[in-house]
N, C-alpha and C positions, 0 to 999 in steps of 0.2 A: 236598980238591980233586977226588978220582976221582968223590966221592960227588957234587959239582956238576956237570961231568962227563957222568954216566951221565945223571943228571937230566935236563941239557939232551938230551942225546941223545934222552930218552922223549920229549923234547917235542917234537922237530922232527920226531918217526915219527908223533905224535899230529898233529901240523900237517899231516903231509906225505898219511896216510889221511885224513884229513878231507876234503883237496884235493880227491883220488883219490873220494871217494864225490860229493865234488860235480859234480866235471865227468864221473862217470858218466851214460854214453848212457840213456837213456830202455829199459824194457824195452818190445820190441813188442808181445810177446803182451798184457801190461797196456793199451798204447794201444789194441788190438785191441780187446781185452774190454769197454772205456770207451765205446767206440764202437756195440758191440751191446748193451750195455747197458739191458734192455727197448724195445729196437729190435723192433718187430713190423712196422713198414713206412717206407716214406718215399717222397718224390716231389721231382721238381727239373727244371729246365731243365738243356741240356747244351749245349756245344758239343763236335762229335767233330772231328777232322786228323790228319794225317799230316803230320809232320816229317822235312824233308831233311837232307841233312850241312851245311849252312847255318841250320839251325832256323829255317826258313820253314814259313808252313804250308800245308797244300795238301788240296784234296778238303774243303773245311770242310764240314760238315753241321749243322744246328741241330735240335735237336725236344725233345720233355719224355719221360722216364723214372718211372716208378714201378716200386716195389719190393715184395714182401712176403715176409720170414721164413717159412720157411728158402729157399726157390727159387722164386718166382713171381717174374715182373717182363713189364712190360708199353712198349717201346719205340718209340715213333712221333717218325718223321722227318720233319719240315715243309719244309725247306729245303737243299738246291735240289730233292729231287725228296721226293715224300711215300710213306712205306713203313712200316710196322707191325709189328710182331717181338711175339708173346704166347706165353709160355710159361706153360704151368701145372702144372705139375708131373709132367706125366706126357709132355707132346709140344711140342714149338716151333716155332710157326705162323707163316713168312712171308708178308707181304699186299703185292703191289705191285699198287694200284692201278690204272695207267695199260696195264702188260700183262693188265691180266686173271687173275692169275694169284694160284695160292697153293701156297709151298710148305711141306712137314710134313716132319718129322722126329723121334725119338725124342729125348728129355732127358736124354742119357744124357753131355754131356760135365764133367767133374768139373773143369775147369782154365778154367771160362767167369770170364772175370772178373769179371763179378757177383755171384756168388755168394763171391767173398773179404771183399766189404762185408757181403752179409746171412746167411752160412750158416757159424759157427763151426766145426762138424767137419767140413766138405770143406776147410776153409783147414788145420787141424792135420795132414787126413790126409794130404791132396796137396802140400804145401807147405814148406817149410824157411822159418823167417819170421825176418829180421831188422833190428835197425837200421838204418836210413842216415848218413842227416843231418837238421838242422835250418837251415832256410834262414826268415829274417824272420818268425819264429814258429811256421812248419808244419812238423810233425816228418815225414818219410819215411820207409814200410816198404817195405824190399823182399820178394817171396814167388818164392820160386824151386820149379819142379816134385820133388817128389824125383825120380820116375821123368823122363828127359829124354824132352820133347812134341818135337813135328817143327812144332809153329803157334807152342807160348810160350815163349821164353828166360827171363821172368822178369817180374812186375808189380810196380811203384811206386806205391803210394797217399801220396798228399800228407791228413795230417789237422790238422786245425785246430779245437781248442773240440770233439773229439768228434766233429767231422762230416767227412765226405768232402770235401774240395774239387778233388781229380783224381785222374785214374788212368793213367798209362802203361806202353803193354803192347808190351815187346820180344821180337821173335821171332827167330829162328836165325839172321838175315840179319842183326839190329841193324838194320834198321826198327822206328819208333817210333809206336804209335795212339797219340792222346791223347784222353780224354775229360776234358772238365771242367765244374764241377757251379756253379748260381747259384740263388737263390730255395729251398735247400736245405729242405722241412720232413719233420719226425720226427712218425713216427706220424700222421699226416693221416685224414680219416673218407675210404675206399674205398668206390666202391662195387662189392655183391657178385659183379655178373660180371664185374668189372674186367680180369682174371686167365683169361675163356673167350672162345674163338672160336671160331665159325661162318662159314664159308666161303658170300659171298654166291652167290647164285643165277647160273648163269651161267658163273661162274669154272670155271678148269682148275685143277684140284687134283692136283701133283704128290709122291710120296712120294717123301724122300731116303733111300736107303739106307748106312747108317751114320753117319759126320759129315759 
């Protein structure tokens, strides 16, 4: 009888781990990895908002994004007003068109949230990454600063099949940016000076100093 028993008892620890292993959370860093997973580029339509304490949205912006491993990305805004954001690894060039204007800046911020989708060791090194949830198939990772930022409380990536489908970026107040990603493709043919700017003839070119 003990000997039946103890038996059962293996069985239900055996039953009861098993559980335990299954409805284990997802590791992030693996989703992470899956995701950049000969990822050398990608390109996609956006829509960017601001969400109220009502999750209204507000300030919508529309335009297409590309990207390229490890820190290039190239950001143009169509709608409502049209603006240009090229970074190349070395400077980050604002373009607004209608003022005439262009501002530069050094590349130097480590906590840009673009760089959590395409650049693997600024996520490890500036970041604490972990599970969230899974809501209707798309797992969330949250990426929190290690060192505390004064702009980022903490980024949200929603991934799905490998791919980005959003990103929400909380800052010290709990205001919420949202971007979100459609027409997603991986690895797309670029072209070469997709990633440089030259400031048209004309313009005021302003340098920001620091961020």
């Amino acid at each position: 009888m003990l000997i039946k028993k103890i038996g059962c008892v293996c069985l239900l620890m055996i039953v009861g781990y098993a559980a335990q292993a299954q409805n284990a959370d997802p590791d992030p860093h693996k989703l992470l990895q899956a995701l950049r997973t000969d990822l050398q580029g990608l390109t996609a339509a956006f829509k960017q908002y601001e969400l109220d304490e009502g999750n209204r949205q507000l300030e919508i912006n529309t335009g297409t994004v590309w990207m390229q491993s490890p820190d290039k990305f190239r950001w143009l805004y169509k709608d409502p007003i049209e603006q240009l954001i090229v970074a190349d690894g070395e400077q980050v060039w604002v373009y607004d068109e209608d003022l005439e204007q262009v501002t530069v800046k050094e590349q130097d911020n480590a906590l840009n949230p673009i760089y959590v989708i395409i650049n693997d060791e600024l996520s490890n090194q500036h970041y604490d990454i972990n599970y969230e949830l899974s809501v209707q198939g798309i797992d969330w990772v949250s990426l929190t600063p290690k060192v505390p930022s004064e702009e980022v409380k903490s980024v949200w990536l929603a991934l799905e099949k490998n791919m980005v489908k959003q990103i929400k970026v909380f800052n010290q107040f709990d205001q919420v940016m949202v971007f979100e990603f459609y027409q997603t493709e991986k690895n797309p043919k670029l072209a070469a000076d997709l990633f440089s700017f030259s400031p048209p003839e004309g313009v005021d070119v302003i340098r920001a100093i620091g961020d």
